[in-house]
C-alpha positions in Angstrom: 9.9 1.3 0.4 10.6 -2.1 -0.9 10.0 -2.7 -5.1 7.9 -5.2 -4.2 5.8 -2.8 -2.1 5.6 0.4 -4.2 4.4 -2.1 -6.9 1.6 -3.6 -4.9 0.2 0.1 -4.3 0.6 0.8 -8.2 -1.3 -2.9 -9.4 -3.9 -2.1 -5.9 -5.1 1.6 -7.5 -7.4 -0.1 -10.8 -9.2 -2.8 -8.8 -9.8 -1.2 -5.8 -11.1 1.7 -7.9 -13.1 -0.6 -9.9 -14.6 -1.6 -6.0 -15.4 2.0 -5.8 -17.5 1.9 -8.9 -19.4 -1.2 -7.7 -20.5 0.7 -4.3 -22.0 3.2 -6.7 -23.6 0.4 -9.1 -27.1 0.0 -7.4 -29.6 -3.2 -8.4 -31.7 -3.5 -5.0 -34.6 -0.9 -4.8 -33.4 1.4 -7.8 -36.5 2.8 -9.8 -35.9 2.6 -13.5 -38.5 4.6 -15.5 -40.8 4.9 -11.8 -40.4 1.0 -11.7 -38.6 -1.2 -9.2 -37.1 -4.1 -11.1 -35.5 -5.8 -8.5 -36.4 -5.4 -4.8 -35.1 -6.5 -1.7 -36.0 -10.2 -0.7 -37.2 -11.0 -4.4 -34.1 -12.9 -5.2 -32.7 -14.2 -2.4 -29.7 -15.7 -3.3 -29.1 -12.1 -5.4 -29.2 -10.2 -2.0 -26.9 -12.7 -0.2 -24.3 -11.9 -3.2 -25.0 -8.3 -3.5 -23.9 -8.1 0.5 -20.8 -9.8 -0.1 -19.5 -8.8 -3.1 -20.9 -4.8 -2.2 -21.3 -4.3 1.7 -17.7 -6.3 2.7 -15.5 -6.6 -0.2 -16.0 -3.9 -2.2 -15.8 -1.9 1.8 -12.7 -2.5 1.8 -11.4 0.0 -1.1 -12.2 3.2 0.7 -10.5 2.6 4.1 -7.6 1.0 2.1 -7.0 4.1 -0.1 -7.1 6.2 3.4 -4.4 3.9 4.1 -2.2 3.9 1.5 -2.4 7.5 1.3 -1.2 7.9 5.3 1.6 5.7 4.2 2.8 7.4 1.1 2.4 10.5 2.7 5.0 10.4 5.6 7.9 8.3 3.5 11.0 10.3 4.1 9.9 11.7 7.2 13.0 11.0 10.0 12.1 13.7 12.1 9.6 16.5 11.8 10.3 19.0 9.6 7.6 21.7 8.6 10.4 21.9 5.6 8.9 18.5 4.2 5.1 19.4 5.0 4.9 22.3 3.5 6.4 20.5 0.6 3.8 18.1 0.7 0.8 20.4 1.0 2.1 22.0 -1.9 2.2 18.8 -4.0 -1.2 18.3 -3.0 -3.1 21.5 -4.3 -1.9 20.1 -7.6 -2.9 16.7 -6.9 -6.1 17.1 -4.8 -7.5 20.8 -4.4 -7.1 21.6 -8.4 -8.8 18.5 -9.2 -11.2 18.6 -6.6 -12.1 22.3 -7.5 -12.4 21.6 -11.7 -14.3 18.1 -11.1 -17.2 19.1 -9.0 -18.0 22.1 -11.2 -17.5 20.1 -14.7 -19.8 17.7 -12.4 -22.8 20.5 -11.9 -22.3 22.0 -15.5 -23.1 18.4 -16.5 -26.0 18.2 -14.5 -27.2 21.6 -16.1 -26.6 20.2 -19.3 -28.6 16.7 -18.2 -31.5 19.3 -17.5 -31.7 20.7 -20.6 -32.1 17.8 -23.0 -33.4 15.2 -20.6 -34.9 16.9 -17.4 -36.7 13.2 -16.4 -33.4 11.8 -15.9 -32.7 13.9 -13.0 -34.2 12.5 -9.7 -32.7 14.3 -6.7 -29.8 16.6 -8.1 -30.6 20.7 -8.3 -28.9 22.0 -11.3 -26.5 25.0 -11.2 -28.4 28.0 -12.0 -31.7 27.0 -9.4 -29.5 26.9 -6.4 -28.3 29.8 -4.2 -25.4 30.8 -3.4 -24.9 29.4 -0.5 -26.8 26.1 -2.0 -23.2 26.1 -4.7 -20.8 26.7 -1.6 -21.8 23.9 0.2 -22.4 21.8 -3.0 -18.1 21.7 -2.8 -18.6 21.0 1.3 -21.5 18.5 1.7 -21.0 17.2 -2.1 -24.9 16.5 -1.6 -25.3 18.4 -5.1 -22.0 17.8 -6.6 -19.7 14.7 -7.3 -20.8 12.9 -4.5 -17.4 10.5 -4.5 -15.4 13.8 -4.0 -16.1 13.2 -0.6 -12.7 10.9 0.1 -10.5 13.8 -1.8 -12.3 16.7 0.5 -11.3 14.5 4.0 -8.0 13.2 2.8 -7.0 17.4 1.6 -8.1 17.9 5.6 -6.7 15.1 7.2 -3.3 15.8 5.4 -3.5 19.4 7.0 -3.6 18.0 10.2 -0.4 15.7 9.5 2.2 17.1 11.8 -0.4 16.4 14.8 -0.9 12.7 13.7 3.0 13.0 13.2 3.3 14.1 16.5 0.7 11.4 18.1 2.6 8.4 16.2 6.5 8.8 16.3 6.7 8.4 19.9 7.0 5.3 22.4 3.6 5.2 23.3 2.6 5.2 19.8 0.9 1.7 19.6 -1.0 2.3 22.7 -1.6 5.9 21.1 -3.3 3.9 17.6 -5.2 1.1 20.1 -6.9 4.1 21.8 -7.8 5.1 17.7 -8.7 1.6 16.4 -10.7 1.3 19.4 -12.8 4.7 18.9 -12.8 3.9 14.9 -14.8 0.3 16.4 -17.3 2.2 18.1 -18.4 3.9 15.9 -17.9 7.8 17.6 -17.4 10.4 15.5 -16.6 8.5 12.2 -18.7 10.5 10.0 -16.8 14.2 10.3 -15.5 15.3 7.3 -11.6 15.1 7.9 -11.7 14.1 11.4 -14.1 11.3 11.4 -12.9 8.2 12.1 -13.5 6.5 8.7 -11.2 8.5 6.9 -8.3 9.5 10.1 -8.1 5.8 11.2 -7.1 4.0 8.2 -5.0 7.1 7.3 -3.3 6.9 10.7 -2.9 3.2 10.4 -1.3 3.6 7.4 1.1 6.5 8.4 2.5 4.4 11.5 4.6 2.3 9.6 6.3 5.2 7.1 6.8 7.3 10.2 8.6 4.3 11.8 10.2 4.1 8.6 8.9 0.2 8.2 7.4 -1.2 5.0 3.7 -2.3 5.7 4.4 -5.3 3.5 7.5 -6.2 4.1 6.2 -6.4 8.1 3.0 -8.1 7.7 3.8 -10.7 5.3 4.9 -13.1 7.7 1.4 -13.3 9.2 -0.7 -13.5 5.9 -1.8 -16.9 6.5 -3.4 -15.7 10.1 -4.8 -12.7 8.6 -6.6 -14.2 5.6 -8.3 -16.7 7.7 -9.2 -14.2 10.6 -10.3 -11.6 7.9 -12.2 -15.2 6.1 -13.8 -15.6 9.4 -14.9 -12.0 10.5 -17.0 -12.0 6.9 -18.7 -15.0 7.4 -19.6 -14.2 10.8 -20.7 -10.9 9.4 -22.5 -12.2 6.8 -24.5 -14.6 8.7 -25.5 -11.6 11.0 -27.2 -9.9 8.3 -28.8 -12.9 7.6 -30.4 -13.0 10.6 -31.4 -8.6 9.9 -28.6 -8.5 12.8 -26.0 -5.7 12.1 -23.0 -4.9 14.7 -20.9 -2.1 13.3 -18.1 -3.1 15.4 -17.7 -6.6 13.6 -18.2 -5.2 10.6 -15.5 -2.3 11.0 -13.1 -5.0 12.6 -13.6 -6.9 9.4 -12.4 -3.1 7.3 -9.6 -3.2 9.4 -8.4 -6.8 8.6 -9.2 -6.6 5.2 -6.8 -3.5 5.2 -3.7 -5.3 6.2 -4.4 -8.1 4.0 -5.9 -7.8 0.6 -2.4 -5.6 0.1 -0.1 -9.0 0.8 -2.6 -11.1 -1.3 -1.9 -8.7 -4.6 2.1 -8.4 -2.9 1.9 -12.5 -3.7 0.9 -12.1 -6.7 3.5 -10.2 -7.8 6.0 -12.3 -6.6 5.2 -15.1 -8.5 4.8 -13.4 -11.7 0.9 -13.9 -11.7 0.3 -9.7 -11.6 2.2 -7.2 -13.4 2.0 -3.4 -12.4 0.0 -1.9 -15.6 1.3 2.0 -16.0 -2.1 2.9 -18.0 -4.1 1.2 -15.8 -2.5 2.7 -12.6 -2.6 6.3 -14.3 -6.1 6.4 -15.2 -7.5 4.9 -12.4 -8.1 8.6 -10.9 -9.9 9.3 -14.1 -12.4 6.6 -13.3 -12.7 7.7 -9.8 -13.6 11.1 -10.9 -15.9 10.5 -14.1 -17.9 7.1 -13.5 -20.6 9.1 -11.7 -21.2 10.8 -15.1 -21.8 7.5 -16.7 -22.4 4.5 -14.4 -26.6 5.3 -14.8 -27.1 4.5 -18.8 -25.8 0.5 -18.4 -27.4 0.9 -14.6 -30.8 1.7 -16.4 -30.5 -0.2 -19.5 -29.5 -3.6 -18.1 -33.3 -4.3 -17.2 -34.5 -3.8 -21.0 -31.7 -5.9 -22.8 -31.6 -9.0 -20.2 -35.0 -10.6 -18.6 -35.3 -9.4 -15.1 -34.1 -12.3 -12.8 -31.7 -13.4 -9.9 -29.0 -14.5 -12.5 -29.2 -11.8 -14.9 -28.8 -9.4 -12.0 -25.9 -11.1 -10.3 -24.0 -10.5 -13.9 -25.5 -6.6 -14.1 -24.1 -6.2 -10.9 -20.9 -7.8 -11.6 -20.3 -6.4 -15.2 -21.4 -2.8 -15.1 -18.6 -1.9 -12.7 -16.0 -3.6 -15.4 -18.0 -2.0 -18.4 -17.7 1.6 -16.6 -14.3 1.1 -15.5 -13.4 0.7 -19.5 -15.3 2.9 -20.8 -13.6 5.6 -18.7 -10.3 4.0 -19.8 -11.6 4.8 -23.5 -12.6 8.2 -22.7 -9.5 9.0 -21.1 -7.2 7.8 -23.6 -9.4 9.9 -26.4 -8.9 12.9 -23.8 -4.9 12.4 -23.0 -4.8 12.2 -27.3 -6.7 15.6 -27.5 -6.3 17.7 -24.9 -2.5 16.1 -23.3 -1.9 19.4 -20.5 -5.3 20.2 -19.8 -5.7 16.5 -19.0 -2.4 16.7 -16.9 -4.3 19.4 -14.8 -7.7 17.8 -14.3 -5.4 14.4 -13.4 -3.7 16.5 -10.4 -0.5 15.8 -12.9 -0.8 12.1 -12.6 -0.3 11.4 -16.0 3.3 13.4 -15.8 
């Protein structure tokens, strides 16, 4: 993997995090206190920008982590060797199942908590000790009761168990024709929504592992075409856009649009680099799983608050909906950097031994 590369993925892990937390930041049709502030088709101009700055760019961040991951995960692979996966899945109980495990029940102890001083707060969540047993199990399954974002760690921990078959289905000479048959399937829209096996989380991933397991660097092979990229992606969102415009959604565009956005937005911040504008940010990069895990517990005092400290308009919502991601991504920051000071090894467990 080329410098230039492996710091692209390190500068890529803040802001596309900070994406994730904006998918989670809701304006449109959230009741605050049993009243809707700001509804759908109030603000026009509001909705247009909530689309594009929610529904395509900030879409991008999931599929692109997917990504990144398939790559990372087969560098070093010149032939199969169960050797090297079983050193991988080991890696990655320390790095996904431990975390995964200790998050979602410091996640439902929270919400216990929640209940106890301030029961009105909860509006869909069950707390721990009124749900059955097989209610908690499938609260680490379904995630409908636990750390909903969870969700990308539980299908990347099964995806990554089925690695020596998508080994197997990419290092071979029909291998492109193999991953057209995939991108294809991931277009239509057929079985994308399986945990681990869905398309939205094996498609990306594959796409990702192709290069590593042909032992090419995504960047260093895509750069050439950056200026036909950016424009298709440019045009794919404005055609996208103007479809929901018209109440007109077509998944396939839409997807087509994830899968450009993929192999580009990673040469854009590869640019960057080169020309001195970004620099790869160690604190940043290392407690960007923080904010992944613990916005949830956060994001919904500036959510709900927003509306009594501003005057509820289309402006004033545009910068809530910009700002609260950025305010939430920090605060995490904060909050991490109190808990590294305090508690340094119990942190380097709950971090999956990211900050080693």
């Amino acid at each position: 993997m080329d410098r230039n590369t492996s710091q692209t993925i390190t500068v890529l892990r803040f802001p596309l995090i900070v994406a994730v937390v904006l998918l989670h930041t809701y304006i449109i049709n959230r009741p605050i206190g049993g009243v809707v502030y700001v509804r759908s088709g109030q603000f026009p101009l509001f909705d247009l920008f909530s689309y594009i700055y929610q529904s395509e760019i900030a879409n991008f961040s999931v599929p692109l982590f997917f990504f990144i991951s398939g790559y990372l995960f087969f560098i070093g692979f010149n032939r199969f060797e169960w050797g090297k996966f079983k050193t991988k899945w080991k890696k990655r109980i320390h790095t996904l199942l431990i975390p995964f495990l200790l998050w979602n029940t410091i996640f439902m102890l929270f919400i216990e908590c929640v209940h106890i001083v301030a029961p009105s707060l909860l509006t869909y969540k069950k707390v721990f000790t009124d749900m059955t047993t097989n209610e908690i199990l499938d609260s680490f399954w379904n995630l409908n009761q636990g750390l909903i974002p969870l969700w990308f760690i539980r299908d990347l921990m099964i995806i990554n168990m089925f690695s020596p078959i998508v080994y197997i289905l990419l290092d071979n000479k029909r291998s492109k024709l193999i991953l057209l048959g995939f991108t294809l399937l991931f277009l239509s829209g057929k079985f994308h929504y399986e945990p681990g096996v869905g398309m939205r989380c094996a498609y990306p991933y594959m796409l990702g592992a192709w290069f590593s397991v042909h032992s090419l660097d995504f960047i260093q092979q895509l750069k050439k075409y950056m200026v036909q990229l950016s424009v298709l992606l440019l045009i794919l969102v404005s055609v996208d856009t103007c479809l929901w415009g018209h109440g007109i959604f077509f998944f396939s565009l839409n997807r087509l649009a994830q899968v450009i956005g993929v192999l580009t937005i990673p040469l854009w911040f590869s640019k960057a680099i080169e020309t001195g504008r970004l620099k790869p940010n160690k604190f940043l990069a290392n407690g960007s799983f923080f904010v992944f895990v613990f916005h949830m517990f956060i994001i919904y005092i500036p959510a709900k608050l927003w509306v009594y400290i501003l005057p509820v308009n289309g402006w004033t919502a545009t910068l809530a909906l910009v700002m609260i991601p950025i305010i939430v991504a920090y605060m995490c920051l904060g909050i991490y950097r109190l808990l590294n000071l305090l508690m340094p090894r119990m942190m380097a467990v709950a971090m999956g031994e990211r900050t080693r």
